[in-house]
NUMAR-99363 format. One line per 8 residues: number of its first residue (from 1); for each residue x, y, z of C-alpha. Coordinates in steps of 0.5 Angstrom, whole numbers, plus 2048, in hexadecimal, padded with zeros to 3 digits. Example, Ala and Ser with C-alpha at 12.3 -4.5 7.8 and 13.67 -1.06 7.14 Angstrom:
NUMAR-99363
1> 819 7F7 810  81B 7FE 80E
end
This chain:
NUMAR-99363
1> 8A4 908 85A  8AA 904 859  8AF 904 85E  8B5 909 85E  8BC 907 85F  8BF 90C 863  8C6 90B 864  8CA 90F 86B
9> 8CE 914 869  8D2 913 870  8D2 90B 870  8D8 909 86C  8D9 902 868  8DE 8FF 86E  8D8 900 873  8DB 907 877
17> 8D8 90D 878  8DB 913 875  8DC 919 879  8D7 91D 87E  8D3 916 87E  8D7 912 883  8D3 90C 885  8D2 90C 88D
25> 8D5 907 890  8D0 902 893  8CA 906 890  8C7 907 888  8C7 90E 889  8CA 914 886  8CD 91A 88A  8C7 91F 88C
33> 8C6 924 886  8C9 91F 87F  8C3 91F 87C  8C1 918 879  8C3 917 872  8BC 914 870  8B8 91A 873  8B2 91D 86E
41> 8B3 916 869  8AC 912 869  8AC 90B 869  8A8 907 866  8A2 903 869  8A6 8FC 867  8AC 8FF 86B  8A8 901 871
49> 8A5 8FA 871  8AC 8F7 871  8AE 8FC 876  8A7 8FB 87B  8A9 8F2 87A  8B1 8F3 87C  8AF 8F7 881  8A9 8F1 885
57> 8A9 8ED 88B  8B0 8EA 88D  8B3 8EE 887  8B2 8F4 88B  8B8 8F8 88F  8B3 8F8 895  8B1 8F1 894  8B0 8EE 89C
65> 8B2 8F5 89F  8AF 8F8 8A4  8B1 8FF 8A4  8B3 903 8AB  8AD 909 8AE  8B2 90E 8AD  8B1 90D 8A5  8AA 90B 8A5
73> 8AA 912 8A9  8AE 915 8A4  8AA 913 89E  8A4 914 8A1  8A6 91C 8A3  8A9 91C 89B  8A2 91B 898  89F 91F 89C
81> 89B 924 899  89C 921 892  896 923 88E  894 91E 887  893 922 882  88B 922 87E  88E 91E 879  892 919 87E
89> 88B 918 882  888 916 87B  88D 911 87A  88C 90E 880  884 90E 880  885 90B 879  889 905 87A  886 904 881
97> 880 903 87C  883 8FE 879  884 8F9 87E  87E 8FA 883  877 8F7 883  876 8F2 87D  87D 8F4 87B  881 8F1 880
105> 885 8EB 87E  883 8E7 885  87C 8EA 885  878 8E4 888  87F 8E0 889  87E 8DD 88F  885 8DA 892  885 8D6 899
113> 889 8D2 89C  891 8D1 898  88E 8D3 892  88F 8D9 895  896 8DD 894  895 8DF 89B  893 8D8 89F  898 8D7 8A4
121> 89C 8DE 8A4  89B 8E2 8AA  89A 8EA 8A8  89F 8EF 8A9  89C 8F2 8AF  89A 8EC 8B1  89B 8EB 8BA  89E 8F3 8B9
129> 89C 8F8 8BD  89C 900 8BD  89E 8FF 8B6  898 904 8B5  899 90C 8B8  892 90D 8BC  891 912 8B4  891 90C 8B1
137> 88D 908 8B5  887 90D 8B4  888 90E 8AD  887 907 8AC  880 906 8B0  87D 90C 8AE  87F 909 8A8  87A 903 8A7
145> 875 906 8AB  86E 908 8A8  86D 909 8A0  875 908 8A0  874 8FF 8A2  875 8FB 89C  86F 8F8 89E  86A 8FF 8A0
153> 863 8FD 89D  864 8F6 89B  861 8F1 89E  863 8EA 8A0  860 8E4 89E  85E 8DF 8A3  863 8DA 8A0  868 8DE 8A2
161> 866 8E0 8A8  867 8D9 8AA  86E 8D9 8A8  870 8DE 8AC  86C 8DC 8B2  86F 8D4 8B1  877 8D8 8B0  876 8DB 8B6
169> 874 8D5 8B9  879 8D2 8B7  87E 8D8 8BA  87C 8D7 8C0  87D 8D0 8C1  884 8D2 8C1  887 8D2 8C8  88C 8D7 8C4
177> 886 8DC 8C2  883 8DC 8C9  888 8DE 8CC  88B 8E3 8C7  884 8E7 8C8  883 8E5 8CF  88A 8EA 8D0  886 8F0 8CD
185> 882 8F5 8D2  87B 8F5 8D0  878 8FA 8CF  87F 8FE 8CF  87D 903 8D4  879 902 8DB  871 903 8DB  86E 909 8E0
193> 86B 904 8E3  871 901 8E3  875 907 8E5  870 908 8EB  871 901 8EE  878 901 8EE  878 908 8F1  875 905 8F7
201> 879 900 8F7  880 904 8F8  87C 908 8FE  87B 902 902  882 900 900  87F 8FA 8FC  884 8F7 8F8  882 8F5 8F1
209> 884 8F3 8E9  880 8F5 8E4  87E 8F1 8DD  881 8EB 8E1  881 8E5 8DB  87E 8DE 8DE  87D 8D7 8DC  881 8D8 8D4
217> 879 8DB 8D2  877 8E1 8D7  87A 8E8 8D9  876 8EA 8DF  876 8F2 8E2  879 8F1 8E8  87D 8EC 8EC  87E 8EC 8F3
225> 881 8E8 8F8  882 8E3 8F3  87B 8E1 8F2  876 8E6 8F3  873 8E8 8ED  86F 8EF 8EC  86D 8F0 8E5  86A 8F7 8E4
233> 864 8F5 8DF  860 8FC 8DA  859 8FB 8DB  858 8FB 8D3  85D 8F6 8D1  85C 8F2 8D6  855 8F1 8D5  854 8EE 8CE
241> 853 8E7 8CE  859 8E5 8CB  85D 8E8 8D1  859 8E5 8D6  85A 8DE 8D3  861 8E0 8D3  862 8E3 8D9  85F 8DD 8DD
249> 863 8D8 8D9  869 8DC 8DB  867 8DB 8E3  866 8D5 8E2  86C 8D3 8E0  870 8D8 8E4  86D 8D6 8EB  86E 8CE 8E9
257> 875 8D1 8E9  875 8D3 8F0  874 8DA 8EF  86F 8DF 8F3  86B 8E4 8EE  867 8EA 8F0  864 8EE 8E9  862 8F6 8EA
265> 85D 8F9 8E5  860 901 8E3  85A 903 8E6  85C 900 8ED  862 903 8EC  85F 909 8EA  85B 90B 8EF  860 909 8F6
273> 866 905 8F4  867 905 8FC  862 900 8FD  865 8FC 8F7  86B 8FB 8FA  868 8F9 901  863 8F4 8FD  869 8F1 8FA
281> 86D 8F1 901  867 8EC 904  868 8E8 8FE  86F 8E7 901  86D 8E7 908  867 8E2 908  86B 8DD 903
end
């Protein structure tokens, strides 16, 4: 199809517009209810690439703008309840097609460090919080969990396993890491057997801080006094080999440090947390 030159019929040869198409100042808009004069003319596929090209990057109008919630709000509101047609959805099936798996220009392309367009700029939401209401934060989660992961059903060669563990290596020598995660409550809500402790607790009118971060490393359950320590161990998790051993460097490390440990196992704590709490008040009084 070759392109048309359509001429505006209200655009006169000196510039103006002619009456009843008086341009808005500030603006590229036309009053409400002019109907645009190029309304059911189709352009050409040359001139919607020219059209998509003039349009890219910095040449776009909101190139660099961040636009308000209230108009974010408000185009959210306007598409919804849109439906694509059958047609438009193949369309978007067929071209999706196009580019995935093989099709992809950057399948395979693996870009690090400053071959990356990316390397060095922090995203827009980076630092930010609340931008997501509590909606979207679930659609978000619901979205990549089971079937709907990216890496659902693949598994993960040992290569890659140890990058990921050497990366994560590398993470957490970094005081700034430590200290960013140590600041997250973990778990984010208080165990029963955590509940139960720190009930018998307030009854005696003992004062108390809960996931208390120690060290730069460790985040213990309970701190009182300023160094007496209650952890409220599960007796699943905390029997598994490689707990143990965790467990046991942890203590080590918190008791060079000056501080007084007492474990409680759930079903201690499960059976009569009034004697756990009288356990852990000797530890005190004999120290």
């Amino acid at each position: 199809m070759n392109d048309r030159v359509v001429k505006n019929p209200n655009f006169k040869n000196n510039g103006e517009f002619s009456k009843g198409h008086q341009k808005i100042a500030g603006s590229h808009q036309f009053p409400l209810g002019n109907v645009p004069w190029n309304r059911g003319i189709p352009c050409s596929e040359a001139t919607k690439r020219r059209i998509s090209e003039a349009n890219k990057g910095s040449n776009h109008p909101n190139y660099g703008k961040h636009l308000p919630e209230e108009t974010k709000q408000k185009i959210s509101d306007a598409h919804k309840g849109n439906h694509f047609s059958e047609e438009h959805k193949r369309n978007l099936t067929e071209n999706h097609a196009n580019v995935s798996g093989k099709n992809n220009p950057m399948y395979g392309v693996h870009r690090f460090g400053e071959s990356n367009p990316m390397y060095g700029r922090k995203g827009w939401n980076t630092g930010k919080t609340g931008i997501y209401s509590k909606e979207t934060q679930l659609k978000l989660s619901e979205g990549k969990r089971g079937s709907k992961n990216a890496m659902f059903g693949k598994p993960i060669s040992d290569e890659h396993r140890s990058k990921l563990s050497a990366a994560q290596k590398r993470l957490w020598q970094t005081k700034e890491h430590r200290e960013k995660m140590l600041k997250l409550v973990s778990p984010k809500n208080d165990t029963s057997i955590e509940i139960a402790v720190q009930n018998e607790l307030n009854r005696r009118g003992i004062p108390f801080e809960k996931h208390v971060p120690l060290l730069n490393k460790y985040q213990v359950d309970l701190l009182l006094g300023g160094n007496l320590i209650i952890e409220c161990d599960g007796d699943y998790w905390h029997s598994l080999p490689g707990r143990i051993d965790h467990d046991y460097k942890r203590d080590y490390e918190l008791e060079n440090a000056g501080y007084v440990i007492s474990r409680l196992k759930e079903h201690e704590i499960n059976s009569d947390v009034f004697a756990c709490v009288d356990k852990v008040l000797e530890v005190v009084t004999c120290g």
